[in-house]
FIRO-613957 format. One record per residue (C-alpha): residue number from 1; residue in three letters; x, y, z. Coordinates in pm, 1 decimal. Each point is the difference from the previous one (the first is absolute). Layout:
KOLMAR seq type     east    north       up
KOLMAR NUM  ALA        X        Y        Z
...
***
This chain:
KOLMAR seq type     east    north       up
KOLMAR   1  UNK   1231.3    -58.0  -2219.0
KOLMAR   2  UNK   -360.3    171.0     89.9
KOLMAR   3  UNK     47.1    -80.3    370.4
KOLMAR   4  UNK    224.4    355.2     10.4
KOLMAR   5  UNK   -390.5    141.5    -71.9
KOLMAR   6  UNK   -186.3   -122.5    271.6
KOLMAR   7  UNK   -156.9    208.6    212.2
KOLMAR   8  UNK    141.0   -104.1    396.5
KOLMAR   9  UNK   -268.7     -9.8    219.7
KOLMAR  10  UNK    176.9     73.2    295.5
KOLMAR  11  UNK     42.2    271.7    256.1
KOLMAR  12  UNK    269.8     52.9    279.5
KOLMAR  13  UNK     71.5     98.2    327.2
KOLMAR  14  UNK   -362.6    126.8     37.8
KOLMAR  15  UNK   -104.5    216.5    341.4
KOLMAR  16  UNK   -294.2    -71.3    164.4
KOLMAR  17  UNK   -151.6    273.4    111.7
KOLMAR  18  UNK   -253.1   -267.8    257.3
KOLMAR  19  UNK    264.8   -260.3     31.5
KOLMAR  20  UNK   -252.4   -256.4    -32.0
KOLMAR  21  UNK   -138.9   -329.1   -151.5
KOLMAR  22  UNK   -294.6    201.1    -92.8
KOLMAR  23  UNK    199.0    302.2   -156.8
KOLMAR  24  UNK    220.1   -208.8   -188.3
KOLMAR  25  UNK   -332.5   -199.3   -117.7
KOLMAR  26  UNK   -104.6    328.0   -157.6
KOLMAR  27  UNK    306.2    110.1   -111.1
KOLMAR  28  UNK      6.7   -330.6   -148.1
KOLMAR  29  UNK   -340.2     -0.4   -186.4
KOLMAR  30  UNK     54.2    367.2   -124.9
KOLMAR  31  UNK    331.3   -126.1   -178.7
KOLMAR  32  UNK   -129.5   -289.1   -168.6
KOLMAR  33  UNK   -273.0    172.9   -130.7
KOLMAR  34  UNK    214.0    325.9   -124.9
KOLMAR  35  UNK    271.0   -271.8   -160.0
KOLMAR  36  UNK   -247.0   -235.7   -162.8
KOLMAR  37  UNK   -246.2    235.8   -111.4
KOLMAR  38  UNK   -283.7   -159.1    205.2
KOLMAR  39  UNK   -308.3    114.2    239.3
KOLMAR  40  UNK    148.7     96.3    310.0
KOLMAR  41  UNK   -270.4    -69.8    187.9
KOLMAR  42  UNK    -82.8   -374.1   -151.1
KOLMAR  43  UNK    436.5    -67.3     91.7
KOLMAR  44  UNK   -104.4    157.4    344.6
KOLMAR  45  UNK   -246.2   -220.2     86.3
KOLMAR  46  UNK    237.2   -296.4   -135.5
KOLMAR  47  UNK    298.9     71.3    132.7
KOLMAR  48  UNK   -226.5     39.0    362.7
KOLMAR  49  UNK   -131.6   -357.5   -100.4
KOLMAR  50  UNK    317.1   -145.3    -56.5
KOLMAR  51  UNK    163.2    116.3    313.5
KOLMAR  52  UNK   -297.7   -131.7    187.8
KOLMAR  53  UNK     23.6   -300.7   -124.5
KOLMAR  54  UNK    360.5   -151.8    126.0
KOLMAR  55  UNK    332.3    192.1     80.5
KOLMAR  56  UNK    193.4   -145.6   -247.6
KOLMAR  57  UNK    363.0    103.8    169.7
KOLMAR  58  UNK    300.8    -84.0   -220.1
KOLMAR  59  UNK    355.1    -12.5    157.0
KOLMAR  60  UNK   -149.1    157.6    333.1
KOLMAR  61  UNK     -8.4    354.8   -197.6
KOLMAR  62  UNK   -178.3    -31.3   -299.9
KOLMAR  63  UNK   -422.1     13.5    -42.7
KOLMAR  64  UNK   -137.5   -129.5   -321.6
KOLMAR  65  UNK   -354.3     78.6   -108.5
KOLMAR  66  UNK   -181.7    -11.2   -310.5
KOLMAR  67  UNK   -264.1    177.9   -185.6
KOLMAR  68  UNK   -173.8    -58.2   -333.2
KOLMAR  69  UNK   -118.9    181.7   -325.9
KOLMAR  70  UNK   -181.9    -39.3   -295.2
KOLMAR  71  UNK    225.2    247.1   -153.1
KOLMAR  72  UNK    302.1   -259.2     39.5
KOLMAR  73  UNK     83.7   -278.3   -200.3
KOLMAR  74  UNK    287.2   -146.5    164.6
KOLMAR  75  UNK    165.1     55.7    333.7
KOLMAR  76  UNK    162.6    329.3    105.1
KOLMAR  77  UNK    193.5     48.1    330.6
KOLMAR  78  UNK     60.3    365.5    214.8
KOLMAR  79  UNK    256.5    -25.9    304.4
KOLMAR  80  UNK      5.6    290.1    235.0
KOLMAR  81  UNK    251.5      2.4    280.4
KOLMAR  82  UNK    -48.2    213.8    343.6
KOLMAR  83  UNK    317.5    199.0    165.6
KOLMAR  84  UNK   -161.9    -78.4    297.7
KOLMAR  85  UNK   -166.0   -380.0     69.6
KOLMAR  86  UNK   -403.9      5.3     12.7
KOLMAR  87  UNK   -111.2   -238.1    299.3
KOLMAR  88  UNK   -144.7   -201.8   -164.1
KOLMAR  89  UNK   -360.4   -281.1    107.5
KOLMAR  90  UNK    -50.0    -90.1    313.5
KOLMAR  91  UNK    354.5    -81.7    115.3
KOLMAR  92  UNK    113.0    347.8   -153.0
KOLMAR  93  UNK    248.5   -150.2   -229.9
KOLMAR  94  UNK    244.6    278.9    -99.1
KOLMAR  95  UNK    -48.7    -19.9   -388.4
KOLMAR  96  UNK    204.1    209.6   -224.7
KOLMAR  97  UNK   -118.3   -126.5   -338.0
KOLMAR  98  UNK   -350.4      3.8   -154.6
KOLMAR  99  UNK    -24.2   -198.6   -325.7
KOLMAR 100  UNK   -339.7     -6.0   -136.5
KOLMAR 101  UNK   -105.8   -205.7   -303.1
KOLMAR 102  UNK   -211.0    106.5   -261.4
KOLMAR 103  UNK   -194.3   -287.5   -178.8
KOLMAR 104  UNK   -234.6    -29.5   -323.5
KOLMAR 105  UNK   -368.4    -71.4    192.7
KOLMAR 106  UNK     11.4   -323.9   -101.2
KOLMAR 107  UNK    321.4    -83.1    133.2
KOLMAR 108  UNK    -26.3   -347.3    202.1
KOLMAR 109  UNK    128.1    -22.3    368.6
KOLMAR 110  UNK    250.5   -253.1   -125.9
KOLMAR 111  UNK    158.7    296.0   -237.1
KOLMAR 112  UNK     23.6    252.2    307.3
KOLMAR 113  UNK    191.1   -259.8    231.3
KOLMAR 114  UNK    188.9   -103.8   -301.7
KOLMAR 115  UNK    112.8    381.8     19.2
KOLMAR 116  UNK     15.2     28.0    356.0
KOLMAR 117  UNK    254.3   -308.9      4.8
KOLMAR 118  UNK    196.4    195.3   -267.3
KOLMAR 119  UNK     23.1    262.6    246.2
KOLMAR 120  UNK     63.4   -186.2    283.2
KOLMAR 121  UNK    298.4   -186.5   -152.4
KOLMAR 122  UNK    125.7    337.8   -165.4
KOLMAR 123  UNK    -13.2    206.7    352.5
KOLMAR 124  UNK    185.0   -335.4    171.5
KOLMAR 125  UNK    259.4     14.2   -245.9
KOLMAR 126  UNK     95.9    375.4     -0.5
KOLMAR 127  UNK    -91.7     -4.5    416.0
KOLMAR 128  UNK    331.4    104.0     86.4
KOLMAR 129  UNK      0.1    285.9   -262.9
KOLMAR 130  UNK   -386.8    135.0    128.7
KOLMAR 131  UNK    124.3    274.5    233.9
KOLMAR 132  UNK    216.7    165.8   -310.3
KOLMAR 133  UNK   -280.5    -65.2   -247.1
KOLMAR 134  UNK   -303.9    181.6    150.9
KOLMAR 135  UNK    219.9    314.3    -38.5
KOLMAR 136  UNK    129.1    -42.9   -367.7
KOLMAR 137  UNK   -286.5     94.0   -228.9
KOLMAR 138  UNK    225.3   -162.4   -260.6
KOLMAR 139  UNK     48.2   -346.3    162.8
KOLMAR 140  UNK   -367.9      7.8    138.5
KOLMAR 141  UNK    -85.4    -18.0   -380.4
KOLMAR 142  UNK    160.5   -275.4    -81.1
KOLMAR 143  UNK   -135.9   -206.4    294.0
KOLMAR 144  UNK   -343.1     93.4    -93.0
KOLMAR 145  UNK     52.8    -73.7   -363.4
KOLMAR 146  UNK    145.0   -304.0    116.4
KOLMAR 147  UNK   -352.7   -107.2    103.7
KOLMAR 148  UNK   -187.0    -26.9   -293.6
KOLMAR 149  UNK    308.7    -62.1   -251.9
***
């Protein structure tokens, strides 16, 4: 019954002004911060970790990274779709969907890929349905939510 109160981390059909990897970091890290009430500039320098780290691609579209707080005590999820795909890493991959985890600090790498595999299997399922999705605001909630449920 409370679920109909959750705040939807989630933001759609976003324009890059720099359509880039390194705008859409930014944009990224700006976000999280302003949704989870957290440092920008300590979910900066995570987010810049995590994407330096290991492209972690999901359905040829999607980019997952992950951040953590000590202000969070369990995880939180915030998908942001582009109109227009971000190249993406070295090969460019044209991603459309940014979903960036936000984890306790003591969160064990075990828990994040437990929630990336969430992910994974929840953007395989609904792959057919992605194109409509990163426009509804509406439907984009639910997939997030979907995430951490």
């Amino acid at each position: 019954m409370f679920k109909i109160f959750r705040k939807n981390h989630t933001t759609a059909n976003i324009e890059l002004k720099d359509n880039n990897e390194m705008s859409a970091l930014k944009l990224a890290a700006s976000k999280t911060a302003e949704e989870f009430n957290v440092d920008e500039q300590n979910i900066q320098s995570s987010i810049f970790a995590s994407a330096a780290q290991d492209d972690n691609f999901i359905e040829d579209r999607a980019v997952f990274m992950f951040v953590t707080s000590d202000k969070k005590s369990r995880a939180h999820t915030m998908t942001l779709t582009f109109k227009d795909p971000v190249a993406w890493g070295n090969d460019r991959t044209p991603i459309d969907y940014l979903i960036v985890g936000m984890f306790p600090s003591n969160t064990s790498q075990s828990d994040v890929d437990l929630l990336n595999d969430k992910i994974t299997k929840a953007l395989h399922e609904k792959a057919d349905q992605l194109d409509d999705i990163k426009f509804n605001g509406s439907e984009l909630n639910k997939l997030n939510q979907s995430f951490t449920d």
